[in-house]
C-alpha positions in Angstrom: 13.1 -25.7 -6.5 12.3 -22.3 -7.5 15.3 -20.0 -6.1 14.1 -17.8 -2.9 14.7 -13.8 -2.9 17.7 -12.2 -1.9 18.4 -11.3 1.8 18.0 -7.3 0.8 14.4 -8.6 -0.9 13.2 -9.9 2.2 14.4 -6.9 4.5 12.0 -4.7 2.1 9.5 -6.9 2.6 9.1 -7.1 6.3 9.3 -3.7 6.7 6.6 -3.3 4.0 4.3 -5.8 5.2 5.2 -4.3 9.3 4.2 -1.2 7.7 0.9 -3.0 5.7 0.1 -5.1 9.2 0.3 -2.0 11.0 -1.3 1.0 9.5 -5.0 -0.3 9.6 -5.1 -1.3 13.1 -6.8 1.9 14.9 -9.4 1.5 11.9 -10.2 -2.1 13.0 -8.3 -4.1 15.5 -8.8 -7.4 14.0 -5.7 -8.5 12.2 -5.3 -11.8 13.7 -9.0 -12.4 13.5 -11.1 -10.6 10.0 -13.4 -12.3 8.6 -12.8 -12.9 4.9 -14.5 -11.2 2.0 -17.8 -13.5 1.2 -17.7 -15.0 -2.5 -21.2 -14.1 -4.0 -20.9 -15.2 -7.6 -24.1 -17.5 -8.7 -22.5 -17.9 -12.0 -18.5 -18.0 -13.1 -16.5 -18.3 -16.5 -14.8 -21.0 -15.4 -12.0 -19.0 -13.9 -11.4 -19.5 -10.1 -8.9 -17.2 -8.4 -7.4 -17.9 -5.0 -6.5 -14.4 -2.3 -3.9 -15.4 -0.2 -2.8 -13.5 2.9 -0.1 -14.4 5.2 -2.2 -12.8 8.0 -6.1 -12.2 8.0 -8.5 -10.4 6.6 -10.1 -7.1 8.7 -6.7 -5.3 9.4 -8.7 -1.9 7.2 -5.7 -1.9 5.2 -3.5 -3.4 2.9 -5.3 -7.1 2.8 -8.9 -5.1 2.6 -7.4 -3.6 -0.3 -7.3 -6.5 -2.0 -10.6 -8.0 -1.0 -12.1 -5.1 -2.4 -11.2 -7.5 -5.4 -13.6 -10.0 -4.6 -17.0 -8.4 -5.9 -15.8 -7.5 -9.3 -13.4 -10.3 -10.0 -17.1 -12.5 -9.2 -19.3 -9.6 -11.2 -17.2 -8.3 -14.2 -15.2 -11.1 -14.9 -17.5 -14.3 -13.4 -15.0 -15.8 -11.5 -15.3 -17.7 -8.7 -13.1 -16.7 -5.3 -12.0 -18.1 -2.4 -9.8 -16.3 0.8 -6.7 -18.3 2.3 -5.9 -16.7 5.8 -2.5 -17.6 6.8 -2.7 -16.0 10.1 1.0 -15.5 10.4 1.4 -19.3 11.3 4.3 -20.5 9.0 3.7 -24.1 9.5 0.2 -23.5 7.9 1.5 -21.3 4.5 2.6 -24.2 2.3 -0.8 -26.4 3.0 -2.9 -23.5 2.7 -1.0 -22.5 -0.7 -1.5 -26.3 -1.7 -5.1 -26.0 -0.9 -5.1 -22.8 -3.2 -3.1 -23.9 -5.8 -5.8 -27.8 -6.0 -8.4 -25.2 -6.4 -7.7 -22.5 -8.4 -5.9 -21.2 -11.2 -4.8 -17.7 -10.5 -3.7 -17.4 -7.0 -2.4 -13.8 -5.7 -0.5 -13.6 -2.5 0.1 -11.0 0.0 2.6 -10.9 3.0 6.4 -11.3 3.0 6.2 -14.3 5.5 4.8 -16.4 2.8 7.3 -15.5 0.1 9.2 -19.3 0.8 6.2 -21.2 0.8 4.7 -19.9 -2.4 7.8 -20.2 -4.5 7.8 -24.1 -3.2 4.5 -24.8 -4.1 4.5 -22.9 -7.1 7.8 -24.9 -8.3 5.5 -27.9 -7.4 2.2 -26.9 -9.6 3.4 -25.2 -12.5 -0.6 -25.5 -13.5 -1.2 -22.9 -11.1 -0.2 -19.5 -11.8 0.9 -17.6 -8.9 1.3 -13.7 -8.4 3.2 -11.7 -5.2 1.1 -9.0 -4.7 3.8 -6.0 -3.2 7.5 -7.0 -4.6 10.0 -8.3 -6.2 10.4 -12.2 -6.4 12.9 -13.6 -7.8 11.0 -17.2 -9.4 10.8 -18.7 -12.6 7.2 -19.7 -12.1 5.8 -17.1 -9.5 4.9 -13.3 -11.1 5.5 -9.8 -9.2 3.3 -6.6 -8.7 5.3 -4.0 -7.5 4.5 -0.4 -6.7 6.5 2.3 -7.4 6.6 3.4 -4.1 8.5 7.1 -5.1 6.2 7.7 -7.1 3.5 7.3 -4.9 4.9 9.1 -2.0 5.5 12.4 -4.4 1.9 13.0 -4.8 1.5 12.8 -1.0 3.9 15.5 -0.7 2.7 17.4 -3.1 -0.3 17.7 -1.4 1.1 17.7 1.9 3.1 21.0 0.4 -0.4 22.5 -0.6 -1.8 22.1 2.6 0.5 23.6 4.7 1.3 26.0 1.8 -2.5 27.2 2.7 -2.0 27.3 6.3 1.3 29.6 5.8 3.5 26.8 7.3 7.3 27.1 6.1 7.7 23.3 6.9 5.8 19.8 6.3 6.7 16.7 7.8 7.9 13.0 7.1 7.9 10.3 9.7 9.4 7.1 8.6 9.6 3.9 10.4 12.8 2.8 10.1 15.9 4.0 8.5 16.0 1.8 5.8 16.0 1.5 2.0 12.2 1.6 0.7 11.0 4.6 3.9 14.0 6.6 2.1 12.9 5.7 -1.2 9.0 7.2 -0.7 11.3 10.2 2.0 13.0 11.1 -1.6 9.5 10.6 -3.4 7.6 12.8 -0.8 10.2 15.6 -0.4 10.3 15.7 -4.6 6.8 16.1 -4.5 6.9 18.8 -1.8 9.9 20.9 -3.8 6.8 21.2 -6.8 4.6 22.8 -5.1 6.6 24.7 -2.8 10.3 25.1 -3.6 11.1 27.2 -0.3 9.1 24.4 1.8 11.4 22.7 4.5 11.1 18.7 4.5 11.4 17.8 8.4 12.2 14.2 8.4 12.2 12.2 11.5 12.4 8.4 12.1 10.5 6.5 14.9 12.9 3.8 14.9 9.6 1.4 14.8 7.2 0.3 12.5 5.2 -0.8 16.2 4.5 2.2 18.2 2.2 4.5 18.1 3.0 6.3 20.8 6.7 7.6 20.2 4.9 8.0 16.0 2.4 10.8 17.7 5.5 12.1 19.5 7.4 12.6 16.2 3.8 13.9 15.1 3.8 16.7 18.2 7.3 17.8 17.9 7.5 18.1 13.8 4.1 20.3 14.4 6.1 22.3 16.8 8.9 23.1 14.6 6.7 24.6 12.1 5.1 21.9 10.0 1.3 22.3 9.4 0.5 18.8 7.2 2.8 15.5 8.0 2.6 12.0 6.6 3.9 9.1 8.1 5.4 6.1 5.7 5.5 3.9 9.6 3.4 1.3 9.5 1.6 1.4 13.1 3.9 4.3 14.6 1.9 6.3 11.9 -0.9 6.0 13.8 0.2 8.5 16.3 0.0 10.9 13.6 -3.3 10.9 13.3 -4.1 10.4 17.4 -2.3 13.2 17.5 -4.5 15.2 14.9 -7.7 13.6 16.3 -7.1 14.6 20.2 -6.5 18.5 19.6 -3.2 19.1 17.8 -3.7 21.5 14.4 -1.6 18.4 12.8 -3.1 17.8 9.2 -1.9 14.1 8.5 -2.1 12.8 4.7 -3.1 8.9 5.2 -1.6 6.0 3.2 -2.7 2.6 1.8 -6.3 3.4 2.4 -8.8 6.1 3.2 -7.8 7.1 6.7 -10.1 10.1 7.4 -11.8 7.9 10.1 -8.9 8.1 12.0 -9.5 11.9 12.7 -12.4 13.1 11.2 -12.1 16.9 9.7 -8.6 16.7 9.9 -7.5 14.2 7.1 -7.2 16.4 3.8 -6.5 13.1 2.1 -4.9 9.8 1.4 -3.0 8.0 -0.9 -4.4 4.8 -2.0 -2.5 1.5 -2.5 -4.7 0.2 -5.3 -4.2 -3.6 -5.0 -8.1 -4.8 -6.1 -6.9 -2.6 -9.1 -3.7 -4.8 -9.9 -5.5 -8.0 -8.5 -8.4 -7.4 -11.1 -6.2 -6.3 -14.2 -4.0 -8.8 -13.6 -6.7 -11.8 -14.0 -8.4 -10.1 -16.8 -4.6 -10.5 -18.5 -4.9 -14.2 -16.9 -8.0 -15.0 -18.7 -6.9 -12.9 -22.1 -3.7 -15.4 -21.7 -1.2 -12.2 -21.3 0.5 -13.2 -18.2 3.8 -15.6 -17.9 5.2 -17.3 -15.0 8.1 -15.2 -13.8 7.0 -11.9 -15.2 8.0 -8.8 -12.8 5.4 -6.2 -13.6 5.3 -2.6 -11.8 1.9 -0.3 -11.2 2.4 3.8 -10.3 -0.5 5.8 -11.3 -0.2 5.3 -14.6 -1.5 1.8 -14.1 -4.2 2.4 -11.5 -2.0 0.9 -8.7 -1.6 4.3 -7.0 -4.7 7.0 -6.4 -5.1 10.3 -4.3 -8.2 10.9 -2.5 -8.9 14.2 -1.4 -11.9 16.3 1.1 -13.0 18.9 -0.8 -13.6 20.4 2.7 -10.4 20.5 3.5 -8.5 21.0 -0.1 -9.8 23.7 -2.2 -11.2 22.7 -5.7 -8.4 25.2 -7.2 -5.9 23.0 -5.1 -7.5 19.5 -6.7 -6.8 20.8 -10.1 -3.4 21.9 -9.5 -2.5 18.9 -8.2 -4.5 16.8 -10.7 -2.6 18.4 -13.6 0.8 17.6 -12.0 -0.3 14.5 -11.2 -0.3 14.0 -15.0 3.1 15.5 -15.4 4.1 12.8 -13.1 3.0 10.1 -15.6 3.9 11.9 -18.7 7.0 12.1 -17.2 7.5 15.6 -17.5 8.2 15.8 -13.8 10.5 13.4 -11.6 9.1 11.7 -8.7 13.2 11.4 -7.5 14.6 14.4 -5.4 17.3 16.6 -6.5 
């Protein structure tokens, strides 16, 4: 049997799939219930390529992500795709990943709750090549896509600095989840990315104590406004979403989004998101599939350099001067001139 993760693995991985279950839900309130990407393709290579998520399809985050796969895994590389929706019932993870694994021959998987079953059946069809999609595992047949979360959560200070540097604010703000190791690794990304565009800028962290509540998320929101910060971003799954309630009914609260384009969440108020770019990874990584580049047990990681982080921006809310500031140390970022880790 392929050996499971570590306990500190799995820790990471509920808060990150709390935080991935949770952030889409006042886009669309269908977690349980999305409907799965449709496959289109009339004609395929050959290759068939299973999506695998531990919950459903619809949540407007982190699984959309990757279903945004779907129509160019069928129209640039002719595959054909099918969905698996685990929704979150374990007994049904290691049939459904069966199922996939009969069918296809790449099969990515999304959602910490899974992580037992797929090793297992991956041990079990070493035909099948299977990829966690958002971590470490630690198999001799299964891959791993991780992002570099620090490096993620720099740019979104950065602009999350230029915002409120704009507005004259002497403070921006981080809400995290929980108090745990991967919220204080993108805190330390976020506040290095802050201390490049505005050295003198305070970083006002607070922690919901919950990756679940929205309501005590647009509290933090509310009281981080009223101690001075202008522009705020929450790395809290579903307490997050306060942020932006908070921006939506009234408050001057400019909230950066995460994972996917959350402008709809408070129209005019959003000067941008960060993008988790997992139908990037899912795409590249089959193209590698089919090119024969990948191998069973390979840990791979994706920052911007790879396409598995992007910044989205409103040009009505961030001035073109502002986009090309923080486009050009964006690049440092990759080049390496500057450090995503705080000082």
């Amino acid at each position: 049997m392929a050996s499971t993760p570590t306990i500190a693995h799995l820790s990471t991985q509920k808060l990150l799939s709390a935080m991935a279950l949770g952030m889409g839900l006042s886009i669309s309130l269908t977690a349980c219930g999305g409907q799965a990407p449709a496959s289109t393709a009339a004609t395929n290579s050959g290759l068939k390529v299973g999506i695998f998520v531990d919950n459903a399809f619809g949540d407007g985050d982190f699984f959309d992500q990757a279903g945004i796969a779907v129509e160019p895994l069928e129209s640039d590389l002719g595959a054909t795709v099918k969905t698996y929706e685990g929704q979150l019932q374990a007994q049904n993870f290691a049939p459904l990943l069966q199922d996939a694994a009969d069918a296809n021959d790449l099969v990515f998987v999304l959602g910490f709750e899974a992580i037992d079953a797929m090793t297992e059946v991956a041990d079990r069809n070493k035909d099948t090549t299977f990829v966690f999609v958002d971590g470490k595992v630690d198999s001799p047949e299964a891959l791993s896509a991780e992002f570099r979360t620090a490096e993620g959560c720099f740019m979104a200070g950065a602009l999350a600095a230029a915002v409120g540097e704009d507005a004259s604010a002497v403070s921006t703000g981080f809400i995290g989840g929980v108090n745990a190791p991967v919220v204080k690794n993108c805190e330390g990304g976020f506040t290095a990315g802050v201390s490049n565009v505005a050295p003198d800028m305070k970083v006002l962290a607070q922690y919901v104590g919950s990756f679940t509540d929205p309501s005590k998320g647009r509290e933090v929101a509310l009281g981080l406004e009223t101690r001075g910060a202008r522009s705020v971003f929450a790395y809290a799954g579903l307490s997050g979403a306060g942020a932006f309630d908070a921006a939506k009914s009234g408050s001057s609260i400019a909230p950066v989004g995460i994972v996917a384009d959350k402008s709809a969440l408070a129209p005019g108020k959003v000067p941008g998101s960060l993008i988790m770019r997992v139908d990037k990874v899912i795409t590249s990584m089959a193209k590698d599939f089919s090119d024969g580049k990948l191998k069973h047990g390979e840990q791979r990681s994706y920052g911007f350099a790879e396409d598995g982080w992007e910044m989205l921006y409103d040009d009505k809310l961030v001035p073109a001067e502002r986009v090309k500031e923080l486009e050009a140390l964006q690049a440092k970022l990759v080049s390496g001139a500057v450090s995503p880790d705080a000082k």
